[in-house]
SERO-4910 file (N, C-alpha, C, O; in steps of 0.05 Angstrom, whole numbers):
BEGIN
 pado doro    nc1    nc2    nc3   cac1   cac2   cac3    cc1    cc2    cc3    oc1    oc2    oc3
  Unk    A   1413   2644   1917   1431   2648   1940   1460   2650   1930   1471   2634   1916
  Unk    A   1472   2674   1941   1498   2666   1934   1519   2654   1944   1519   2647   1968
  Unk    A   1538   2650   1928   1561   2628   1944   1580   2642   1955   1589   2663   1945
  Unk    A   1591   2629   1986   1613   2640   1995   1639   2629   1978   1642   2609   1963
  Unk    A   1658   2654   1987   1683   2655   1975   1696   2619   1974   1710   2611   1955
  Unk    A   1692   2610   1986   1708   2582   1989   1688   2567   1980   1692   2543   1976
  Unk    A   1670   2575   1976   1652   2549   1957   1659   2533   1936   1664   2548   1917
  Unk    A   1662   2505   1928   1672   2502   1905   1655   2511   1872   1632   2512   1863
  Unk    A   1683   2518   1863   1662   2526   1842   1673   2515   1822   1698   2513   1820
  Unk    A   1654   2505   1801   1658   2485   1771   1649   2505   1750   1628   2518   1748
  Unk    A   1666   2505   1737   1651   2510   1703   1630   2494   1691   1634   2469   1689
  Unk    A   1610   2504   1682   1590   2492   1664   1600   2479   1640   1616   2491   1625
  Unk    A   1593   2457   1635   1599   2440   1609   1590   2458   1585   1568   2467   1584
  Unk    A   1608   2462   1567   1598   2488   1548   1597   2504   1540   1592   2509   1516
  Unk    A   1605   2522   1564   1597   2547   1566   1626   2570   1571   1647   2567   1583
  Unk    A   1616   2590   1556   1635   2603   1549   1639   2632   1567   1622   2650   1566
  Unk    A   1652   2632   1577   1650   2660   1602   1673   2681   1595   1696   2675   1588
  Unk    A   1662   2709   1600   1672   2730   1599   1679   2743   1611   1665   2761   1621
  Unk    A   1713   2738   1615   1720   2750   1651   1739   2768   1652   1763   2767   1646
  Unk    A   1727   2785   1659   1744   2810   1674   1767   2812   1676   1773   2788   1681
  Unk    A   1791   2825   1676   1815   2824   1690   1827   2851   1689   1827   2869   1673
  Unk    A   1839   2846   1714   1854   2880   1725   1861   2896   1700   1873   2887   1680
  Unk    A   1850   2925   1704   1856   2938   1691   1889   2955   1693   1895   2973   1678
  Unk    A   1903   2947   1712   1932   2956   1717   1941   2937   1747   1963   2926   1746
  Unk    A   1929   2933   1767   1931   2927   1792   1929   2899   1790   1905   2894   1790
  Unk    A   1947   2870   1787   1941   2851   1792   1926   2830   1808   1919   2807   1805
  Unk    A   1925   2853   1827   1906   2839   1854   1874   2844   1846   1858   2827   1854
  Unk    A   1865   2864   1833   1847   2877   1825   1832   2846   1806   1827   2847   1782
  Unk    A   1829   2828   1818   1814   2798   1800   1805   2792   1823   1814   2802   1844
  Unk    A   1785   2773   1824   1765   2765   1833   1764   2733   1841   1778   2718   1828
  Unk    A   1753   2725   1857   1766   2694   1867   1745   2684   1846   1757   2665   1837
  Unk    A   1726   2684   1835   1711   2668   1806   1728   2675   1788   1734   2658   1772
  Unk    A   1737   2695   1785   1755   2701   1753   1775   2679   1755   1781   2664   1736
  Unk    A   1782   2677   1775   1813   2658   1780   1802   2635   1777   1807   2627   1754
  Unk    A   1787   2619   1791   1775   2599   1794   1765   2584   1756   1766   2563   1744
  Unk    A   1758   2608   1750   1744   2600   1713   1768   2586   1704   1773   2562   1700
  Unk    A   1782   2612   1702   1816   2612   1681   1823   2588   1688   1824   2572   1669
  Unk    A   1829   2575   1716   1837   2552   1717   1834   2531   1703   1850   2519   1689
  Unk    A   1793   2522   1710   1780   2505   1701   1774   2507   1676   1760   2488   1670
  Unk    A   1779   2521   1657   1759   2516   1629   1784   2504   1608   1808   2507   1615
  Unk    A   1780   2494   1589   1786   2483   1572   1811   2494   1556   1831   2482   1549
  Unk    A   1805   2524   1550   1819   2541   1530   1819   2580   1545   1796   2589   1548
  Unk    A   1827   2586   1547   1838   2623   1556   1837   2631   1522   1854   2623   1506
  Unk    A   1821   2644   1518   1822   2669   1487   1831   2697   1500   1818   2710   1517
  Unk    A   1858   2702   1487   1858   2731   1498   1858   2742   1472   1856   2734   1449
  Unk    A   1862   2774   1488   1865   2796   1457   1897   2798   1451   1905   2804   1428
  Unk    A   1914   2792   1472   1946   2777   1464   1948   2761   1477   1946   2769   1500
  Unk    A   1952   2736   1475   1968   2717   1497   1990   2726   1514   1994   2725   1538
  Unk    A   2003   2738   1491   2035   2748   1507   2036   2772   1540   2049   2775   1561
  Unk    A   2012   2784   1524   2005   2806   1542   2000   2789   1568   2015   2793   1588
  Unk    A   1976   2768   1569   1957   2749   1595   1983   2733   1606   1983   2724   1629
  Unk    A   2001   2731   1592   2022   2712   1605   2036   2718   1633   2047   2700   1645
  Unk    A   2035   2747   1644   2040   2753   1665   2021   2754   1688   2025   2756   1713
  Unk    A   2000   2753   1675   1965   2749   1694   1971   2725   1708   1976   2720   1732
  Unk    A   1967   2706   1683   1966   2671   1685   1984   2664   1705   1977   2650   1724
  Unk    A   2013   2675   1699   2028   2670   1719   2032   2671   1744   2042   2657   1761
  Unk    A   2019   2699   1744   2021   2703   1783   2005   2690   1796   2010   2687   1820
  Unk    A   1980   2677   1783   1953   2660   1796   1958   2629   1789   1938   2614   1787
  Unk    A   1979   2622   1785   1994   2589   1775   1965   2583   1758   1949   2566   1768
  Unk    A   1957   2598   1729   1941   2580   1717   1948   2581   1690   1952   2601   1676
  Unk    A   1950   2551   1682   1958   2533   1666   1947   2529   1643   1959   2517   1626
  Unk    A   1925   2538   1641   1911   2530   1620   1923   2536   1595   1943   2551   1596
  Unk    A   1916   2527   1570   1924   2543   1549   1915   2571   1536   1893   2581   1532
  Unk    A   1927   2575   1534   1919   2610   1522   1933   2609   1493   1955   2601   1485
  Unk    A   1908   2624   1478   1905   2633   1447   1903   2654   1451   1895   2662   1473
  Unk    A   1911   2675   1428   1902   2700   1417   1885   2695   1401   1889   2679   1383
  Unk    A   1857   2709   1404   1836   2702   1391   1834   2735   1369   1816   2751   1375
  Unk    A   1850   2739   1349   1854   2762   1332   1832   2765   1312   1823   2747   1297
  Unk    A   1823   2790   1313   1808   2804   1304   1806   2798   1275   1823   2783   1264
  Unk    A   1784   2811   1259   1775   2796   1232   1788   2778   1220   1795   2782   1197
  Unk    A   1795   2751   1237   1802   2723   1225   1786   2712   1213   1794   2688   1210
  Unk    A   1765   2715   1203   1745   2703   1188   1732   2687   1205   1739   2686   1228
  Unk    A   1707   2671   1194   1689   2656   1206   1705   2627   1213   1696   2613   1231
  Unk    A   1719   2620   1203   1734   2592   1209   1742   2586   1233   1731   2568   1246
  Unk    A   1754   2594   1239   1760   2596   1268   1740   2597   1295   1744   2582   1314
  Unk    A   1722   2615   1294   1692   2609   1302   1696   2585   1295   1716   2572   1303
  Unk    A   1675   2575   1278   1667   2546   1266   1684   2526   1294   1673   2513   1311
  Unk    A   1708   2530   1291   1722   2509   1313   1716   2510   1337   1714   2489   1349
  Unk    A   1710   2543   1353   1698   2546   1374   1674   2536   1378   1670   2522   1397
  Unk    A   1649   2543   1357   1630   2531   1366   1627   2493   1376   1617   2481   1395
  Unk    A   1635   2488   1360   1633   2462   1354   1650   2453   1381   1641   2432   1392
  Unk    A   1675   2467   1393   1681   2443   1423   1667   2455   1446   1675   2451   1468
  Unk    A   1644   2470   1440   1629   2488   1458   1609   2471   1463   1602   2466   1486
  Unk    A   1596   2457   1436   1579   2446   1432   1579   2420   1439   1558   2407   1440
  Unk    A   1605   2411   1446   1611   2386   1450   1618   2379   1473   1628   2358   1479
  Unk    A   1613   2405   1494   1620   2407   1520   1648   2421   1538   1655   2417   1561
  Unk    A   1659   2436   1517   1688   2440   1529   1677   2459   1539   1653   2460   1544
  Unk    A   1693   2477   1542   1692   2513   1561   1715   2532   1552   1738   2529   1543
  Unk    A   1703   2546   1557   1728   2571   1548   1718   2594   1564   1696   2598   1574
  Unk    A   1750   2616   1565   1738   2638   1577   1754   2663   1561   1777   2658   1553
  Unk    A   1744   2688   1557   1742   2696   1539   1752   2729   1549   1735   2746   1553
  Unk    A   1790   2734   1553   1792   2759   1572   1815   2776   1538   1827   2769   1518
  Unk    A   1805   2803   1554   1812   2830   1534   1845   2836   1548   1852   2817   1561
  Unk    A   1860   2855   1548   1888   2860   1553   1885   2865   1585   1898   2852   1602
  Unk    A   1867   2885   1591   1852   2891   1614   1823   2902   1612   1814   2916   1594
  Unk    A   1809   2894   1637   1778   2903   1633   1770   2881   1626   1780   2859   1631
  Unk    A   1742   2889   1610   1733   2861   1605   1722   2866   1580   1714   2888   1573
  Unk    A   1721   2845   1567   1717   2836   1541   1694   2851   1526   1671   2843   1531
  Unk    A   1696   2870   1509   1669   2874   1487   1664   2912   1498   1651   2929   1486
  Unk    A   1675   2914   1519   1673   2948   1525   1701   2960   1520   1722   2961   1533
  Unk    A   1695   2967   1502   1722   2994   1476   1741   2980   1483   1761   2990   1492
  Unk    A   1737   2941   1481   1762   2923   1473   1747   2903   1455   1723   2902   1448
  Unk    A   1765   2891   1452   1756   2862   1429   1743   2843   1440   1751   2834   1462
  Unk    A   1722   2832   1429   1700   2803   1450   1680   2802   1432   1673   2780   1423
  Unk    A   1665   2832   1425   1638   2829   1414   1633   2816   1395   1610   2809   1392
  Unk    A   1645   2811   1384   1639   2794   1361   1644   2756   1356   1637   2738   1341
  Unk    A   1656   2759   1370   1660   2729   1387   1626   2717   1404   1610   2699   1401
  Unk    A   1628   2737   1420   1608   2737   1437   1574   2739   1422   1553   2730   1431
  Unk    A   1577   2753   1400   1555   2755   1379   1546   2732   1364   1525   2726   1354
  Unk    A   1567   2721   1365   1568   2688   1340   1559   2668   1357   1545   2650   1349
  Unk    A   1568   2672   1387   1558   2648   1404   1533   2658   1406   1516   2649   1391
  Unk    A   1529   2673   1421   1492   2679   1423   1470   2674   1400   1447   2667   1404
  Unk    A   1483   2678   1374   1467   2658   1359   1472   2635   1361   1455   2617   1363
  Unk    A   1493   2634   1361   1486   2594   1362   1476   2578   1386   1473   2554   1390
  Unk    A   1471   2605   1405   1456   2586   1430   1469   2581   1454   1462   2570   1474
  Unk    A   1495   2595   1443   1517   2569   1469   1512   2594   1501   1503   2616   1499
  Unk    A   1517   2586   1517   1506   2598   1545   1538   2615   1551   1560   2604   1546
  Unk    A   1535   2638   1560   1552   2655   1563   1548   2663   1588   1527   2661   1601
  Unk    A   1577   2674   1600   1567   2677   1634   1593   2698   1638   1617   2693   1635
  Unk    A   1582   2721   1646   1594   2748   1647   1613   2740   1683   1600   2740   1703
  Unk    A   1630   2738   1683   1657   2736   1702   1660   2771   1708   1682   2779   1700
  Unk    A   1644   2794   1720   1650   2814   1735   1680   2821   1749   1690   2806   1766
  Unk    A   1693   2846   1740   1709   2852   1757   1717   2882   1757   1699   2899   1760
  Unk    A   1744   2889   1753   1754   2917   1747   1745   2932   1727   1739   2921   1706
  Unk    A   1741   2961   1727   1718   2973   1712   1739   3003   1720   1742   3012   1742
  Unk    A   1750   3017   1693   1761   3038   1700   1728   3056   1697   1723   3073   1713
  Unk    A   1711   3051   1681   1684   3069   1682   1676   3076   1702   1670   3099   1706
  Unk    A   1670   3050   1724   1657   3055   1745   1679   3068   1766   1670   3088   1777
  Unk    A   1700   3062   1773   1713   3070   1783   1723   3105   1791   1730   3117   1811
  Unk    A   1718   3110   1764   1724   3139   1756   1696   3152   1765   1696   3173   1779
  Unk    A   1678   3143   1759   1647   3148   1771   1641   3159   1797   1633   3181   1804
  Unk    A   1652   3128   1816   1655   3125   1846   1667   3158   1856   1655   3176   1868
  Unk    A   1693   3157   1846   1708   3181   1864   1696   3210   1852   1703   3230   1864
  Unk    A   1680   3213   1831   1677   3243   1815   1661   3251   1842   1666   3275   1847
  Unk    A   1642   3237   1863   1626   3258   1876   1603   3278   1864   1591   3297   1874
  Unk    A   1604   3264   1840   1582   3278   1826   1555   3265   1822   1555   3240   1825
  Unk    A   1536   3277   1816   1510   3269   1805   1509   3250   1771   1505   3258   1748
  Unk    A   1516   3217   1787   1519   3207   1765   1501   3197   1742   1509   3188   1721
  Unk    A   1470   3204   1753   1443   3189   1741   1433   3209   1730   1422   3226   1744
  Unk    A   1436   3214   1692   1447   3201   1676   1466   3198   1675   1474   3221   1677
  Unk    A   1488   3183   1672   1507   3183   1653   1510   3161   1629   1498   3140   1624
  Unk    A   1530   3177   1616   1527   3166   1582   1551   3155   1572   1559   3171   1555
  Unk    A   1570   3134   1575   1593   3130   1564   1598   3124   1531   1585   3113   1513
  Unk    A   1620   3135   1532   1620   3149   1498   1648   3126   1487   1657   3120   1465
  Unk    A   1653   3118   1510   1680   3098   1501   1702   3114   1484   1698   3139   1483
  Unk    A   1723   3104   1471   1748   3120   1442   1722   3129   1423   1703   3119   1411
  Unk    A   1736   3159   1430   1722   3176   1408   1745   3178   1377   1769   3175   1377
  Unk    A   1734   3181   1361   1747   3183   1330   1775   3203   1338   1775   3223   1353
  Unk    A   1799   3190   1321   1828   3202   1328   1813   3225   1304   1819   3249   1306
  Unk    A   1798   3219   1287   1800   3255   1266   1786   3281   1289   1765   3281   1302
  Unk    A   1800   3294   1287   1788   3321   1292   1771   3326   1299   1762   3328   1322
  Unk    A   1757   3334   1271   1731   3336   1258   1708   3318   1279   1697   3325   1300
  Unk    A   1707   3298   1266   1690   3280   1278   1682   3276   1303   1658   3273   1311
  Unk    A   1711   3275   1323   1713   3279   1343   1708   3304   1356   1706   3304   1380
  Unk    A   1707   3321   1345   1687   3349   1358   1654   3339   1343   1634   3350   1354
  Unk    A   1651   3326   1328   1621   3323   1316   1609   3308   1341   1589   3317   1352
  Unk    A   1620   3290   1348   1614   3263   1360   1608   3281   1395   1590   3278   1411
  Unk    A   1628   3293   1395   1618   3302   1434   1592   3338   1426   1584   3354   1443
  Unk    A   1587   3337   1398   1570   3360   1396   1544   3359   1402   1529   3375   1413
  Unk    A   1539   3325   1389   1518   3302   1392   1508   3313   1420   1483   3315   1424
  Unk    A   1525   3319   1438   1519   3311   1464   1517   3335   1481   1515   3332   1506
  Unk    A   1517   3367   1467   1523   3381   1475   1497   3399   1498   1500   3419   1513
  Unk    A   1478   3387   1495   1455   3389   1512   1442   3359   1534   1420   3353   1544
  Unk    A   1465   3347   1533   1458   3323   1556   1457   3337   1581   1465   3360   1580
  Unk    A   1451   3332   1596   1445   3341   1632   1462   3317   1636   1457   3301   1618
  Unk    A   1484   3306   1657   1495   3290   1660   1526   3288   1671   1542   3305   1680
  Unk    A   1530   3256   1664   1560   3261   1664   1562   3240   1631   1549   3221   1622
  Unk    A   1587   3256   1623   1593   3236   1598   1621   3233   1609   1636   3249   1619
  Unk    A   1624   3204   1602   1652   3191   1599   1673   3179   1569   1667   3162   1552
  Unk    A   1691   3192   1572   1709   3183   1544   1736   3165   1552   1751   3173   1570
  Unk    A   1740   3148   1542   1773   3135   1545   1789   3154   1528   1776   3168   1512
  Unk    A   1812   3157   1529   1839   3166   1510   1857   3163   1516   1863   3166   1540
  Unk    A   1874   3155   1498   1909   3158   1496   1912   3182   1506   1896   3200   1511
  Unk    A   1949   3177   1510   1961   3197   1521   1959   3223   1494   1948   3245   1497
  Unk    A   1969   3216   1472   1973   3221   1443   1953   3237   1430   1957   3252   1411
  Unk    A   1923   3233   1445   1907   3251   1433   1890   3264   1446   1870   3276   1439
  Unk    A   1904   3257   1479   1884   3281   1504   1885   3313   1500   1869   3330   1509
  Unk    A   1903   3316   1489   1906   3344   1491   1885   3361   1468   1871   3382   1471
  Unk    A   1889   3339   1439   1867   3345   1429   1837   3348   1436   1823   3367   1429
  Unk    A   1826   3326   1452   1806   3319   1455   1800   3343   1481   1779   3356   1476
  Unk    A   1814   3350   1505   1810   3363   1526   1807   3397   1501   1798   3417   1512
  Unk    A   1812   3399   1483   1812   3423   1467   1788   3419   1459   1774   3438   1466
  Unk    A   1773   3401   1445   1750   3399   1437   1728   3401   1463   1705   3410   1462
  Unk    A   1737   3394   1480   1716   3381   1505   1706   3418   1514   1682   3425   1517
  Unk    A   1727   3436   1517   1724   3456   1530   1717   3475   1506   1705   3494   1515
  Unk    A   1718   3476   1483   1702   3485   1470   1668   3482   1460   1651   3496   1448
  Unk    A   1671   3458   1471   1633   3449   1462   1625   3449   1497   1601   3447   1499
  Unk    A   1632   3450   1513   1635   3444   1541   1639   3473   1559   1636   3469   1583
  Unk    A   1644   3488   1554   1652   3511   1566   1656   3516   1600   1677   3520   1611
  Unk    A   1630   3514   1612   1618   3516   1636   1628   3488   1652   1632   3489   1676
  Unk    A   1633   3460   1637   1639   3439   1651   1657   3429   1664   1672   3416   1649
  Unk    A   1664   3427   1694   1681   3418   1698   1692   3392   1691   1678   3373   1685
  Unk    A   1714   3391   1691   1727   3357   1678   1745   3338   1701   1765   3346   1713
  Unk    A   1732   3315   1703   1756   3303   1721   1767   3282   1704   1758   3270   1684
  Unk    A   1790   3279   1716   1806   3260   1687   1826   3236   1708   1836   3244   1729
  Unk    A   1830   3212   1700   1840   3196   1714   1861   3175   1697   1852   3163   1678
  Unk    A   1890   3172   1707   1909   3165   1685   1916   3141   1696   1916   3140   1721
  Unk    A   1922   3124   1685   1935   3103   1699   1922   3084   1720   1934   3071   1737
  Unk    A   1891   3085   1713   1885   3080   1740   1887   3048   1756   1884   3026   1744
  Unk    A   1892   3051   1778   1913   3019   1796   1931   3026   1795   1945   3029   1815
  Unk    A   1941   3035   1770   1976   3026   1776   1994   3050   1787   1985   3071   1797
  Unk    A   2020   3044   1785   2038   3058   1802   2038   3087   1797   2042   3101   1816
  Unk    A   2034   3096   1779   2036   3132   1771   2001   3133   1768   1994   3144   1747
  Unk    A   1983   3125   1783   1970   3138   1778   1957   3166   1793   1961   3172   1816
  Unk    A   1944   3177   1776   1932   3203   1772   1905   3209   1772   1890   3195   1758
  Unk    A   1893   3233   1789   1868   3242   1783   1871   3262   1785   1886   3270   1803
  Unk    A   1856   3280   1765   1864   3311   1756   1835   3325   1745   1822   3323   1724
  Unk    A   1832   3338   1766   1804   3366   1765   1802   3385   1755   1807   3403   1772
  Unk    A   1797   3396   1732   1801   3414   1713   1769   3427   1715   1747   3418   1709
  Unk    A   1776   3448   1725   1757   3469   1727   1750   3488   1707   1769   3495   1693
  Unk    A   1729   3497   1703   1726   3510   1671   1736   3539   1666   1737   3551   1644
  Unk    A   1744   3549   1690   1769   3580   1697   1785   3564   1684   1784   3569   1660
  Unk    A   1802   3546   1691   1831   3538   1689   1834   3536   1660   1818   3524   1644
  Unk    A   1865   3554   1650   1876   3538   1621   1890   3516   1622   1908   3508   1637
  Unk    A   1873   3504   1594   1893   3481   1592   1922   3483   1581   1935   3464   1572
  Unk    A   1929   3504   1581   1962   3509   1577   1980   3496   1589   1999   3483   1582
  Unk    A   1965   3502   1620   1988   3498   1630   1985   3466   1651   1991   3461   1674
  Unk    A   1972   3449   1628   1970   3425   1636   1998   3413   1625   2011   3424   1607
  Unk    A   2007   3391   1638   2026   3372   1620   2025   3346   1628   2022   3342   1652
  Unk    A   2028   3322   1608   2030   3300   1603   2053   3284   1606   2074   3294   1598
  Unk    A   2051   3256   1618   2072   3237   1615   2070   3234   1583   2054   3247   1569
  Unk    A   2087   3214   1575   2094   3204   1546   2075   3181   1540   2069   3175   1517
  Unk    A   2066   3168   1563   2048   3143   1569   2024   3151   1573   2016   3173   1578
  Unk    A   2008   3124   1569   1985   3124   1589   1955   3130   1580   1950   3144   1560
  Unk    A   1930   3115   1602   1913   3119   1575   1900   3142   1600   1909   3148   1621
  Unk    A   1875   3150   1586   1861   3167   1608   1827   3156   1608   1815   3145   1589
  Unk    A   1817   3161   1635   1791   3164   1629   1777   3192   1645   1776   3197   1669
  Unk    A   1766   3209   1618   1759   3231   1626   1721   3225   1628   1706   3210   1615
  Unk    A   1718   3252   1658   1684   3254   1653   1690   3279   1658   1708   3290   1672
  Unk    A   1661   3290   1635   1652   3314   1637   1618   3318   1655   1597   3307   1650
  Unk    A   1625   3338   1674   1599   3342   1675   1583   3371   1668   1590   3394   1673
  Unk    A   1555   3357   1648   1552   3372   1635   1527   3390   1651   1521   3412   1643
  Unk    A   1519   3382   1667   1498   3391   1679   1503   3423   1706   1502   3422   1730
  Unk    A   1507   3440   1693   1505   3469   1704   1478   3472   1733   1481   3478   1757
  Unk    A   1467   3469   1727   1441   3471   1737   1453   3458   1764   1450   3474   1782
  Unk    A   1462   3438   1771   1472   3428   1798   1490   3434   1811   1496   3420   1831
  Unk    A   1501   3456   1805   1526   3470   1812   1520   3488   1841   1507   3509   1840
  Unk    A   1530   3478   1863   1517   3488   1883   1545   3504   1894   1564   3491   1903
  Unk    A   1546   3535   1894   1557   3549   1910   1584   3549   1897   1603   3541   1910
  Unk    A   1587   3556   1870   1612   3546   1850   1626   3514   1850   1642   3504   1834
  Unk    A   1617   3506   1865   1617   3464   1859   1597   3455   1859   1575   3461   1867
  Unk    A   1610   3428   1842   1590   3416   1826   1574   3406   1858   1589   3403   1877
  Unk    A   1541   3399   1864   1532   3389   1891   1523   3360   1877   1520   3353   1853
  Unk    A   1519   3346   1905   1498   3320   1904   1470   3323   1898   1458   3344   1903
  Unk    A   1456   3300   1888   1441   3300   1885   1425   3282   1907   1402   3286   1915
  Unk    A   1442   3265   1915   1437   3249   1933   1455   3244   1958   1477   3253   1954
  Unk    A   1453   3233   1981   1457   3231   2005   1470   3206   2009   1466   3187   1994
  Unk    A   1489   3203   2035   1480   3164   2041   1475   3170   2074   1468   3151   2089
***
């Protein structure tokens, strides 16, 4: 059964949770996300400095660490052990949530061997989001997360895919869309592209790139990340747009 919004809610003795947070939109958190951060023991972010404006707008107090990347096993070792001993922790990325094309997984890998109980805190999702509004036939889709800044590779890596039926999804910087939208329409030809910049926040953007259209005469802010989908599937193209597959 689930709990209503005003239900009280406790952290598990232990247990280490992985919670979501706005991907640009501060409001974009969840009354359990808030509720965790409060109660647990210790906040691991991917910067503290960064979470410090989160923490603040929701008055929570807790302490917050930067939990930085290949620090060796030592540090673990300390986690497990007040995990083990009953504390709590919760475990948030800059935005989004922890372990999807951000830092967590390997945190989250060390506990699951050692047993300790992990509890996924759901929230903001630029993937799904970008999904929601395409209006397209999303079943399959394949997310490809940051593709390789080389070239090369990065045309290797979306070639992999160049007979999917679907939609594929990529994250990118501002810095290397233009590259990657060059690669996409060369292995991609026929596909239309929708692309979404900033998404929550104040400049944001959604941009439909049709496979007529040059990308010449596209242009970019100086900022900002993107999440592009391609759809690769021709065959659904009903009456020069892309159609549904399904109804509601």
């Amino acid at each position: 059964m689930s709990e209503a919004p005003n239900s009280k809610f406790t952290v598990q003795p232990g247990a280490a949770y992985v919670v979501a947070t706005p991907i640009g939109n501060l409001e974009d958190i969840t009354f359990r996300a808030v509720q965790v951060l409060k109660q647990v023991d210790v906040i691991y972010c991917e910067n503290s400095s960064h979470s410090r404006r989160l923490l603040q707008t929701y008055d929570i107090s807790t302490q917050a660490r930067t939990l930085y990347k290949d620090q060796g096993a030592e540090p673990y070792k300390g986690i497990i052990e007040d995990l083990k001993s009953g504390k709590t922790l919760a475990l948030v990325s800059d935005a989004g949530t922890p372990g999807v094309s951000d830092p967590g997984s390997q945190l989250v890998r060390i506990l699951r061997e050692e047993n300790i109980l992990i509890v996924p805190i759901p929230g903001a999702s630029a993937l799904t989001s970008m999904l929601s509004i395409s209006g397209w036939q999303v079943q399959p889709s394949l997310f490809l997360g940051f593709l390789s800044e080389k070239k090369g590779k990065k045309r290797n890596q979306l070639k992999e895919w160049e007979n999917f039926e679907g939609v594929l999804t990529i994250f990118e910087s501002v810095h290397r869309i233009k590259d990657t939208l060059s690669a996409i329409r060369e292995i991609f030809p026929n596909s239309p592209i929708l692309m979404g910049r900033e998404l929550t926040k104040i400049h944001e953007e959604i941009l439909k790139i049709e496979p007529v259209q040059s990308l010449e005469s596209l242009k970019f802010p100086e900022k900002g990340e993107f999440v592009v989908l391609i759809y690769t599937n021709p065959k659904k193209m009903l009456n020069g747009r892309v159609g549904d597959a399904d109804t509601l």
